[in-house]
N, C-alpha and C positions, 0 to 999 in steps of 0.2 A: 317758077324760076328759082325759086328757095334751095324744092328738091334739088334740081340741077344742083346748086350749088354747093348742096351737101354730100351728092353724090360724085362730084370731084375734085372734094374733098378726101372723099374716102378712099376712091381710087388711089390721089396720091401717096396717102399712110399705106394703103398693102401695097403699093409697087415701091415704097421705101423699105419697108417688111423684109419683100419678096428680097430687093437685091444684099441687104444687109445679111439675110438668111444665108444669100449663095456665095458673099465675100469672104474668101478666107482669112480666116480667122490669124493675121500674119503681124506681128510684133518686133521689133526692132529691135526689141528690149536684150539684154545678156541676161543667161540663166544658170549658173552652177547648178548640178545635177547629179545624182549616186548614180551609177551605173549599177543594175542589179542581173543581167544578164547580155552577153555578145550573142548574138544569134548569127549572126555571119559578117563580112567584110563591111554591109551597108547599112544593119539594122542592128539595134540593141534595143536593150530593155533598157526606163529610167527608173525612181523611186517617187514620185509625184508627191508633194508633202509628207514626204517621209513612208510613204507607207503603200499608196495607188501605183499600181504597176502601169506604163504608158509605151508601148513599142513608139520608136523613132526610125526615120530611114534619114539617111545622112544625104542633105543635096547637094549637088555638083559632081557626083560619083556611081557610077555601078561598077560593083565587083561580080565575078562569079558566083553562079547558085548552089551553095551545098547542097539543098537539101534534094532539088532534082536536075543531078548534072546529065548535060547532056550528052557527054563523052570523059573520060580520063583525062584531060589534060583539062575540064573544065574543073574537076573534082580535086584535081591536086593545087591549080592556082585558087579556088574557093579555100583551101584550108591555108595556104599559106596567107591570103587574107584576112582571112579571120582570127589567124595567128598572129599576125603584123598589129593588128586592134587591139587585142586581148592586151598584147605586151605594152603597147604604147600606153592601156588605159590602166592596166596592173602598175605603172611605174609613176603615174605620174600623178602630179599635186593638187591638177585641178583639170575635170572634165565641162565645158562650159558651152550651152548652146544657144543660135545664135539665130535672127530672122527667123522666128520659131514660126510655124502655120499649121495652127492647134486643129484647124480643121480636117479632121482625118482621110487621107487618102482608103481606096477601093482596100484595101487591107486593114484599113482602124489603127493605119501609124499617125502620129505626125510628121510632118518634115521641117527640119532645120540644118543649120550648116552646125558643125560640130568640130571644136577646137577643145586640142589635149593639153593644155597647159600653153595655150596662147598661141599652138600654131593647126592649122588649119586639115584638118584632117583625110578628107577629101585628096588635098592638093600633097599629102604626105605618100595616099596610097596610089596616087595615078602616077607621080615621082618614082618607085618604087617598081611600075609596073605591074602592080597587082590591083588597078581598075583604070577604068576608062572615063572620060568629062561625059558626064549624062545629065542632060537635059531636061527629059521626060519626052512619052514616046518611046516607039520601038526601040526595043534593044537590041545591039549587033553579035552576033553570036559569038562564043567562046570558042567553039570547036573548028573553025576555018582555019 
């Protein structure tokens, strides 16, 4: 009876293990951050204590893919997004991000929401027209 009891015990600790392992890793917390590189309209580079490079993808938005458009008109709104980012973050006082979930998507980014000096970043470039409210999941194509 002992065993028993030790072995549902233990079960318990690894299925606490197991699901803490598979919870992303998702913080409430506010995080000022150096930008070290724009990679396109939804993703940039941070500087992670100053020095650790950290790709980010920005949620509540996709923009267009630079890097493999899949027509002309996806290639020229990808640059004018990514133009729209660059300037807003070249200009501004404070990059600061937000519901961070350090656990890495299928790419090795993190995701959080991304506010340029207190406004919402996301909600700047869907305003603008140069992305769309993304979810997660399929993405609707650029080129229709």
């Amino acid at each position: 009876m002992r065993a028993l009891g030790t072995l549902v015990l233990l079960l318990g600790v690894a299925k606490l293990a197991y699901v803490q392992s598979n919870t992303p890793q998702q913080s409430d917390s506010v995080r000022p951050v150096v930008v070290a590189n724009i990679y396109d309209g939804d993703t940039f580079t941070i500087l992670v204590d100053g020095k650790q490079k950290q790709r980010v993808r920005f949620l509540g938005v996709d923009t267009p893919e630079i890097n493999r458009p899949h027509c002309e008109a996806e290639r020229a709104l990808a640059r004018k997004a990514k133009q729209f980012v660059v300037s807003r973050i070249r200009n501004a006082q404070q990059v600061t991000l937000k519901n961070i979930d350090t656990k890495a998507d299928k790419y090795g980014r993190w995701l959080a929401r991304v506010y340029v000096d207190g406004d919402d970043l996301a909600a700047a470039l869907i305003a603008a027209k140069l992305g769309r409210t993304y979810q997660g999941g399929k993405r609707q194509s650029w080129c229709e």
